[in-house]
DRENKE-166999 format. One record per residue: residue in one letter; residue number from 0; x, y, z of N, C-alpha, C in turn. Coordinates in nm, 2 decimals, always signed. Example, Ala and Ser with C-alpha at 12.3 -4.5 7.8 and 13.67 -1.06 7.14 Angstrom:
r rest = A&nr = 0&n.x = +1.32&n.y = -0.57&n.z = +0.78&ca.x = +1.23&ca.y = -0.45&ca.z = +0.78&c.x = +1.32&c.y = -0.33&c.z = +0.78
r rest = S&nr = 1&n.x = +1.28&n.y = -0.22&n.z = +0.71&ca.x = +1.37&ca.y = -0.11&ca.z = +0.71&c.x = +1.29&c.y = +0.00&c.z = +0.79
This chain:
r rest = X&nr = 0&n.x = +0.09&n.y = -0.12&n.z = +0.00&ca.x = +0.00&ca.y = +0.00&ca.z = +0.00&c.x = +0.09&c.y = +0.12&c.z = +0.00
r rest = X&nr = 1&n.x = +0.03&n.y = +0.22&n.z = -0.09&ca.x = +0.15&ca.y = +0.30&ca.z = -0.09&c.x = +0.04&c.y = +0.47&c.z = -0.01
r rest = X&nr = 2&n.x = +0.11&n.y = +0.58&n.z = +0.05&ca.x = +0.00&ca.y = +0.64&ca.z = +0.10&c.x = +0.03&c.y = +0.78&c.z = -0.04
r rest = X&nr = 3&n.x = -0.06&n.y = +0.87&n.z = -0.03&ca.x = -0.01&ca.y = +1.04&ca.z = -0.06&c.x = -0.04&c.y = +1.13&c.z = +0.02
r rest = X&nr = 4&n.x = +0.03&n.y = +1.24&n.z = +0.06&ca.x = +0.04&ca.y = +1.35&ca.z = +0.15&c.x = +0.03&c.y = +1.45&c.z = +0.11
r rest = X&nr = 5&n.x = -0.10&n.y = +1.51&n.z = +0.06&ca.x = -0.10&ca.y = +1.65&ca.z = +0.00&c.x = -0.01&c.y = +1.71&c.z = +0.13
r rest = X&nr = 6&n.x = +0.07&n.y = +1.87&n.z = +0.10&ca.x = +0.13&ca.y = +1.91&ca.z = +0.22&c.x = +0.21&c.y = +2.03&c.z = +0.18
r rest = X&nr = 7&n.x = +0.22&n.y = +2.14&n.z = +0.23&ca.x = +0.31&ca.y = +2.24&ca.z = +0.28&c.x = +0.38&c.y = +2.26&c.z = +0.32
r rest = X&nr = 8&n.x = +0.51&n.y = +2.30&n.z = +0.32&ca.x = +0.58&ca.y = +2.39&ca.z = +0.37&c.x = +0.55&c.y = +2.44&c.z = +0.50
r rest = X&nr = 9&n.x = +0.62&n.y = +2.43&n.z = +0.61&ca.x = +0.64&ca.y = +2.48&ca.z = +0.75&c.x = +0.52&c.y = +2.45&c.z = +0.80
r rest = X&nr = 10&n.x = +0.44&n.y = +2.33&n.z = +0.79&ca.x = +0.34&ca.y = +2.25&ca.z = +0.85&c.x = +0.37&c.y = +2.15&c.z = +0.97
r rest = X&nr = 11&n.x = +0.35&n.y = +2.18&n.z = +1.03&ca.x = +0.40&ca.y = +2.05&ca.z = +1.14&c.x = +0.32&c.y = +1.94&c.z = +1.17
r rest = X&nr = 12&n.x = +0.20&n.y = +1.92&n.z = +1.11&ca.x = +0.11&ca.y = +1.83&ca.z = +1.11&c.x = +0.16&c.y = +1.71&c.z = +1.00
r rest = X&nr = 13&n.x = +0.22&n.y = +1.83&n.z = +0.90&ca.x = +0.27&ca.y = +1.73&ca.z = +0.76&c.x = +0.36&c.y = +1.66&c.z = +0.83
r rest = X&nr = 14&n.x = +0.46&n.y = +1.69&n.z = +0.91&ca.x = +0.59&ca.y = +1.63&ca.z = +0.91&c.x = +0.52&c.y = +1.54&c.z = +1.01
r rest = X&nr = 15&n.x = +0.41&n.y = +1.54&n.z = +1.07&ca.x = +0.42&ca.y = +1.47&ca.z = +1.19&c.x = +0.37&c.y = +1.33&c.z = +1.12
r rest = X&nr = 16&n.x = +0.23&n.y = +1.37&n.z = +1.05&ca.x = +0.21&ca.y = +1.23&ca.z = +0.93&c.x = +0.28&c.y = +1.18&c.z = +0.86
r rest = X&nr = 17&n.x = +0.41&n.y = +1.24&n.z = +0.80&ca.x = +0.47&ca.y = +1.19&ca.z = +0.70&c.x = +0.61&c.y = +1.13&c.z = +0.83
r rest = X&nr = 18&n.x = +0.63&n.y = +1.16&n.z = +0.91&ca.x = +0.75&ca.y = +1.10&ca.z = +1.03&c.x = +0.64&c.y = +0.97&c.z = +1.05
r rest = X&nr = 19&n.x = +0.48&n.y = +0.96&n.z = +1.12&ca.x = +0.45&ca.y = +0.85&ca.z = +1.16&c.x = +0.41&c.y = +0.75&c.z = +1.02
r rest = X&nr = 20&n.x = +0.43&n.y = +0.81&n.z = +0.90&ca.x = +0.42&ca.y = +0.66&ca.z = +0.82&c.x = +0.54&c.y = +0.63&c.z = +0.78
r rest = X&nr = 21&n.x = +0.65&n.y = +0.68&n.z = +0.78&ca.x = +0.77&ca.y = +0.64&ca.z = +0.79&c.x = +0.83&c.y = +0.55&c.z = +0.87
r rest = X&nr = 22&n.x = +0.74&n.y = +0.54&n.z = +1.02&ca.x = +0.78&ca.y = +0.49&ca.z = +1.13&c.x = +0.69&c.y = +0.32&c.z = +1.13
r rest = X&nr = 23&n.x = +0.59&n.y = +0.35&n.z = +1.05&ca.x = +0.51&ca.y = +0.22&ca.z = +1.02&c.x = +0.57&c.y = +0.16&c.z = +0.88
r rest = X&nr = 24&n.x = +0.67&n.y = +0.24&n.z = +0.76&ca.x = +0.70&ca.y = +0.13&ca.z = +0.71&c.x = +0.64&c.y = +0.14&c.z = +0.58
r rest = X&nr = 25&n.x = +0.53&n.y = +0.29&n.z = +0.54&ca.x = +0.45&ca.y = +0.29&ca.z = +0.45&c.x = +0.47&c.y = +0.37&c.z = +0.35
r rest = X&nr = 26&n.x = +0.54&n.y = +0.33&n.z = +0.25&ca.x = +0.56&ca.y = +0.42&ca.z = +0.16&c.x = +0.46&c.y = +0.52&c.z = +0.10
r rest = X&nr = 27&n.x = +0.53&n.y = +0.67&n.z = +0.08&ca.x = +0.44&ca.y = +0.77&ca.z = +0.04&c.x = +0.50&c.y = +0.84&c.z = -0.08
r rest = X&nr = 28&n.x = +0.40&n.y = +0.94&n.z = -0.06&ca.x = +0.40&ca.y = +1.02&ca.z = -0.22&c.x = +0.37&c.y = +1.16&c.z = -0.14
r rest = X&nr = 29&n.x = +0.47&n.y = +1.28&n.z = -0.16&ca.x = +0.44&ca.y = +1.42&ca.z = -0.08&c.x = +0.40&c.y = +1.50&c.z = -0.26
r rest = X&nr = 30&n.x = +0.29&n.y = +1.56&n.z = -0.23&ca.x = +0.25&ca.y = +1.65&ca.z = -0.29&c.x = +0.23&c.y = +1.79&c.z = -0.23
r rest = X&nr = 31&n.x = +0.35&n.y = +1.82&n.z = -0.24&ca.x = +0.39&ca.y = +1.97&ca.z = -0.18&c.x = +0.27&c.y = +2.08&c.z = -0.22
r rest = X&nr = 32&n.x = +0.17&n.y = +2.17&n.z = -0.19&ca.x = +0.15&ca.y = +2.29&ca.z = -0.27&c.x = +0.20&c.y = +2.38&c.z = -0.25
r rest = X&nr = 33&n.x = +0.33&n.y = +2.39&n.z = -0.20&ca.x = +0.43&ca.y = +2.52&ca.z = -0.21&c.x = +0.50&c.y = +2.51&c.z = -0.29
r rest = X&nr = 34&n.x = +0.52&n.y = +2.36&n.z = -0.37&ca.x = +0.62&ca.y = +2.36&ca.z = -0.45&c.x = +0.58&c.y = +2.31&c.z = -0.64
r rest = X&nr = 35&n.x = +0.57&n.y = +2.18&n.z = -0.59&ca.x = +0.51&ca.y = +2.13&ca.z = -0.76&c.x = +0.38&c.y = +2.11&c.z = -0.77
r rest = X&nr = 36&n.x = +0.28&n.y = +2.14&n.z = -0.70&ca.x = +0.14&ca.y = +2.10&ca.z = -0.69&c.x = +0.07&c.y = +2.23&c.z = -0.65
r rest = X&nr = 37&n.x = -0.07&n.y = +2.25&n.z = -0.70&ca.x = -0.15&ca.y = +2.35&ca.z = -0.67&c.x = -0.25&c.y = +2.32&c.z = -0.56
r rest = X&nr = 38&n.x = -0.31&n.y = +2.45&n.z = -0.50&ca.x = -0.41&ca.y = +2.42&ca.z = -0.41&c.x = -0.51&c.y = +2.34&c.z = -0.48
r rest = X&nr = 39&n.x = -0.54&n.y = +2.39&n.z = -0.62&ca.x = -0.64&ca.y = +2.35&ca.z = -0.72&c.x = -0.65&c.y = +2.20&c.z = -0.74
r rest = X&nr = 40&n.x = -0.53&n.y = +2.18&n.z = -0.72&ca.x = -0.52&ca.y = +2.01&ca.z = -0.78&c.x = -0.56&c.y = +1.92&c.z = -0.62
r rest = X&nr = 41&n.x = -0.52&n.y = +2.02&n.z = -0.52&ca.x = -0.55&ca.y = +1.95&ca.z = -0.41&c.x = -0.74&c.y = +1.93&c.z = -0.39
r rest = X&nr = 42&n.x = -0.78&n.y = +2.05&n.z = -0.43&ca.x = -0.94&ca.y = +2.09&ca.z = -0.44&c.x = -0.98&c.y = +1.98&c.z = -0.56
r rest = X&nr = 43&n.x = -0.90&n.y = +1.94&n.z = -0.63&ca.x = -0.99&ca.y = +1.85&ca.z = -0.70&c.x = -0.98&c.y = +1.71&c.z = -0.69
r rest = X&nr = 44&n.x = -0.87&n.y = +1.65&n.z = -0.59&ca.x = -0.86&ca.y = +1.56&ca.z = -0.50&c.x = -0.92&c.y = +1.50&c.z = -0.38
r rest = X&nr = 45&n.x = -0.96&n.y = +1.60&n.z = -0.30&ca.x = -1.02&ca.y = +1.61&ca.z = -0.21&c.x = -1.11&c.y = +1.79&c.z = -0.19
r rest = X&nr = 46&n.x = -1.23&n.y = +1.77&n.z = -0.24&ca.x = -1.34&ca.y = +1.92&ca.z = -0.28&c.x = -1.31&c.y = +1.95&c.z = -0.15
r rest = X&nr = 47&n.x = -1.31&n.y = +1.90&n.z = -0.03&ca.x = -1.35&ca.y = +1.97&ca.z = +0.10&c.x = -1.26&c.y = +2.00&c.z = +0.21
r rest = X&nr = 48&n.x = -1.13&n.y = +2.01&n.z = +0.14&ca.x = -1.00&ca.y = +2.02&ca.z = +0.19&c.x = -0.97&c.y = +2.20&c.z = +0.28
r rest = X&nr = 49&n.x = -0.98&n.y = +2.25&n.z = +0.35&ca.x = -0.95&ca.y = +2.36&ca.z = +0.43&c.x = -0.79&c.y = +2.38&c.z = +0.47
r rest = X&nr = 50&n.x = -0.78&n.y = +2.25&n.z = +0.49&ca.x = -0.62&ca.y = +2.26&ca.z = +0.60&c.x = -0.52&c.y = +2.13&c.z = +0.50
r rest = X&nr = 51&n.x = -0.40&n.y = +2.12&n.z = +0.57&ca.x = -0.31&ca.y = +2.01&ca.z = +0.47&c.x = -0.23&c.y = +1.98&c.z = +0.64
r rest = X&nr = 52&n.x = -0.24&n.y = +1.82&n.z = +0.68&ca.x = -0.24&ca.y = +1.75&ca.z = +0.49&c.x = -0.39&c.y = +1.69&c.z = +0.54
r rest = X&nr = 53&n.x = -0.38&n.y = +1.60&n.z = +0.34&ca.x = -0.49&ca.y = +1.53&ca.z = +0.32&c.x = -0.42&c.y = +1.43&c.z = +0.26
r rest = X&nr = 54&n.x = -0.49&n.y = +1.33&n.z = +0.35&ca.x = -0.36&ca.y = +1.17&ca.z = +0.33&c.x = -0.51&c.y = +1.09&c.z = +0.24
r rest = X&nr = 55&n.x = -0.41&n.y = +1.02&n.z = +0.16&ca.x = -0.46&ca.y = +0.90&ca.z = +0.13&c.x = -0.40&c.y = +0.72&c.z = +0.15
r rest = X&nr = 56&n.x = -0.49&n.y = +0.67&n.z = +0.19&ca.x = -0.41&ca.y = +0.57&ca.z = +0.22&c.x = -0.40&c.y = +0.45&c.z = +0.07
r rest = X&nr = 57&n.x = -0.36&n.y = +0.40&n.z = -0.01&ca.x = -0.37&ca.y = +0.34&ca.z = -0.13&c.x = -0.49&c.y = +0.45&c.z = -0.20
r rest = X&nr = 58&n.x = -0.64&n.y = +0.40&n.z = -0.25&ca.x = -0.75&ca.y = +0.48&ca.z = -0.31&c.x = -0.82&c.y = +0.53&c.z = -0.21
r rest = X&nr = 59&n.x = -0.83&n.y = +0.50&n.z = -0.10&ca.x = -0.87&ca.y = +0.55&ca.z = -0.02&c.x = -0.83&c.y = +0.68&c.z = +0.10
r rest = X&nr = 60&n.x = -0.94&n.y = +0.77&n.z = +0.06&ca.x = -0.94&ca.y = +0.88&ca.z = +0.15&c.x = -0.91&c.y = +0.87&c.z = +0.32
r rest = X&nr = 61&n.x = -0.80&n.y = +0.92&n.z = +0.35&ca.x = -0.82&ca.y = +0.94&ca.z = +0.50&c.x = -0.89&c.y = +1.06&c.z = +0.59
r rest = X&nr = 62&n.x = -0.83&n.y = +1.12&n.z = +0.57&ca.x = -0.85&ca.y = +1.25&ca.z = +0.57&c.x = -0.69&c.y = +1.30&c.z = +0.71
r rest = X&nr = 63&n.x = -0.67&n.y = +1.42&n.z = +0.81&ca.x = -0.55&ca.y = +1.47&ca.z = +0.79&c.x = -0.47&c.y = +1.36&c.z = +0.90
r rest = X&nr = 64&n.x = -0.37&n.y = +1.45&n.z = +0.96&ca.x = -0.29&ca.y = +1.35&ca.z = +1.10&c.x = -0.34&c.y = +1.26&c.z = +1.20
r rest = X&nr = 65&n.x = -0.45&n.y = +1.33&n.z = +1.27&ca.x = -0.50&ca.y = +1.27&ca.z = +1.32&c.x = -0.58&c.y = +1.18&c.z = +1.30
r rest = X&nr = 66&n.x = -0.64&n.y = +1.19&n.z = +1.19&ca.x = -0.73&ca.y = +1.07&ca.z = +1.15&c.x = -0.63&c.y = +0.92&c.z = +1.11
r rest = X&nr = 67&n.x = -0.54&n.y = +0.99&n.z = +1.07&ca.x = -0.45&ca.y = +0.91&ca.z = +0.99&c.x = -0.39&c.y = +0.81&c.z = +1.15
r rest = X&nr = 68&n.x = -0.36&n.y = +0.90&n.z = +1.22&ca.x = -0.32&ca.y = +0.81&ca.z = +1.36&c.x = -0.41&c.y = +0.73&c.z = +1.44
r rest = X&nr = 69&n.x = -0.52&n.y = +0.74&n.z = +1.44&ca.x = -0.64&ca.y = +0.67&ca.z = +1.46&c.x = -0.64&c.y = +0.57&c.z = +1.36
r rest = X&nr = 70&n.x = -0.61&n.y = +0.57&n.z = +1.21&ca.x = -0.61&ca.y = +0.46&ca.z = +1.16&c.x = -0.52&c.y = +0.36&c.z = +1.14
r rest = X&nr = 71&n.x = -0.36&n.y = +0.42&n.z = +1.24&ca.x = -0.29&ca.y = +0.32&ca.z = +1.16&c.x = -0.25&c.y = +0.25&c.z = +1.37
r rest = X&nr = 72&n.x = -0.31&n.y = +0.29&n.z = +1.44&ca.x = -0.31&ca.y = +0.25&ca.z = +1.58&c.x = -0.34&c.y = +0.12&c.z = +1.59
C-alpha cells in the first residue's frame, strides 16, 4: 500500500504524518503545494480540503494526521 500526502511547507502536522508513516513502514507520495502541486489540484482531490495534509491511504481517502493516527493505531 503505498499512502499520498498533499502538504506544505512549514506545517507541522505534515511532518508529523509523513514521520508516523515512515515509522510504520508505508511508503508515500508528498505532494507539496508550495512547490510542484496547486491548491487546485489538491481541491480536485479532495473538494473539502480547508487545512493540509490530506492523506490517502492506497484509493482511499483518510482525511489529515489525526485521523490518519487513529487509523494506523
Amino acid at each position: 500500500m503505498k499512502a499520498i500526502v498533499w502538504s506544505k511547507d512549514m506545517c507541522p502536522f505534515c511532518d508529523k504524518a509523513k514521520s508516523l508513516l515512515k515509522l510504520k513502514g508505508i511508503e508515500f507520495e508528498e505532494r507539496n503545494i508550495s512547490k510542484d502541486w496547486t491548491k487546485e489540484q489538491l481541491l480536485e482531490a479532495v473538494p473539502t480540503a480547508r487545512t493540509v495534509p490530506q492523506i490517502f491511504l492506497g484509493e482511499e481517502y483518510v482525511g489529515g494526521f489525526t485521523e490518519l493516527k487513529q487509523r494506523l493505531q
